[in-house]
N, C-alpha and C positions, 0 to 999 in steps of 0.2 A: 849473784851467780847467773851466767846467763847459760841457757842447755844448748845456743847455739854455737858458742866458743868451745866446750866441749869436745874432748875428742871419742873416738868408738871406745875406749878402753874405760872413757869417764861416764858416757852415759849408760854401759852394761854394767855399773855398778853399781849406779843410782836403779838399774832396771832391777837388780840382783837385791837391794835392798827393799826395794817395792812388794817383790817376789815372795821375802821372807816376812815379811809385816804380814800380807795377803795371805800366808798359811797360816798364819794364828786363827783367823779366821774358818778354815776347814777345819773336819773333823778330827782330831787326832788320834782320838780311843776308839773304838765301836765295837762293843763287846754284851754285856746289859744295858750300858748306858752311850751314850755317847758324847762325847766332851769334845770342845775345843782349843787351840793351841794357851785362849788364857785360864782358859779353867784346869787347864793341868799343865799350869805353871812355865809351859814351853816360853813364854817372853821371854824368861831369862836367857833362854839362846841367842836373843837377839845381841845379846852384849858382841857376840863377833862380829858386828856390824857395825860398830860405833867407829874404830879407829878409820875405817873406808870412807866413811858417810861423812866423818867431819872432815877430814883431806878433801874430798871432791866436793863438800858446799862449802868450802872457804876457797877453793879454789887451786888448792895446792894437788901436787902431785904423792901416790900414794907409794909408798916402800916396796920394791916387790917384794922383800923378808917377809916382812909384818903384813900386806895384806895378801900373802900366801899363805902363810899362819894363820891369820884368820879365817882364810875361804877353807883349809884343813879342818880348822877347829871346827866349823860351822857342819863340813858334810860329818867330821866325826861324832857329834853331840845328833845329827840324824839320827845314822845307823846304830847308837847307843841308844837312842829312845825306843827304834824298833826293836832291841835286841833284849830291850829293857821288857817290852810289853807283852814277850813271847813266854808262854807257861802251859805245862801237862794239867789238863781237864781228864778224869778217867780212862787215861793212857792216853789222850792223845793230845798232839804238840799241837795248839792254837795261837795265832800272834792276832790280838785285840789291837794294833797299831794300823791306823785308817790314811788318808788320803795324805792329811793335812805334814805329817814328817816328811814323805817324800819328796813334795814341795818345797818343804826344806833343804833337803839336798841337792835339789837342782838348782835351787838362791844360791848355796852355797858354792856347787859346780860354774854359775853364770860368774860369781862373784873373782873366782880363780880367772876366767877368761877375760873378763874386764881387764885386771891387776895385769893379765900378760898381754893385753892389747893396747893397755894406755903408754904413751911418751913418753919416756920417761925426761 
C-alpha cells in the first residue's frame, strides 16, 4: 500500500482509523476512578473500523452503504457510551464519560467524510 497513490477519501480513513485507536488511549471514565478506552472495554468499538481499514490497506475501494454503516455505528456506540455513563448521585444528573468517547465520535464523523470523499 502506498499513502501516496491514495486518494483524500482514502487517507481520511486511514486518519479516522488512527483517530479511533488513539482514543482508547484517553480517558473514558472519570468519576472515582479513571479508566481507559481498554480498561473499559471500549476496543470492541473498534470492530466498526475493520470493514474500512481492510478496503483501504488492500487497496480497494470502500462501499459507500457499508462504510456509512459503519461510520453510523461508530458515532452511535459513542453517544451510547456517554449516554451509558450518565447517572443521579443524590438528585443530581452527573455523566462520568471523559474525553476519550468523544474522540470517538469525531473517528467516526472523519470516517463518514473519508467514505464521501473517496472515488469511487
Amino acid at each position: 500500500m502506498d499513502l501516496k497513490k491514495l486518494d483524500m477519501g482514502g487517507k481520511l480513513i486511514l486518519a479516522s482509523i488512527v483517530v479511533a485507536i488513539i482514543s482508547m488511549f484517553f480517558t473514558w471514565v472519570e468519576f472515582i476512578i479513571s479508566e481507559n478506552g481498554f480498561q473499559q472495554d471500549a476496543y470492541l468499538f473498534l470492530i466498526a473500523f475493520i470493514y474500512p481499514a481492510i478496503q483501504v490497506l488492500r487497496g480497494g475501494k470502500v462501499n459507500k452503504a457499508g462504510g456509512f454503516i459503519c461510520a453510523i455505528l461508530a458515532v452511535i456506540l459513542g453517544i451510547w457510551y456517554i449516554s451509558d455513563k450518565s447517572a443521579d448521585i443524590f438528585g443530581e444528573s452527573i455523566n462520568a464519560a471523559a474525553q476519550g468517547p468523544y474522540v470517538f465520535i469525531v473517528a467516526g464523523i472523519l470516517l463518514a467524510i473519508g467514505v464521501w470523499k473517496q472515488r469511487a
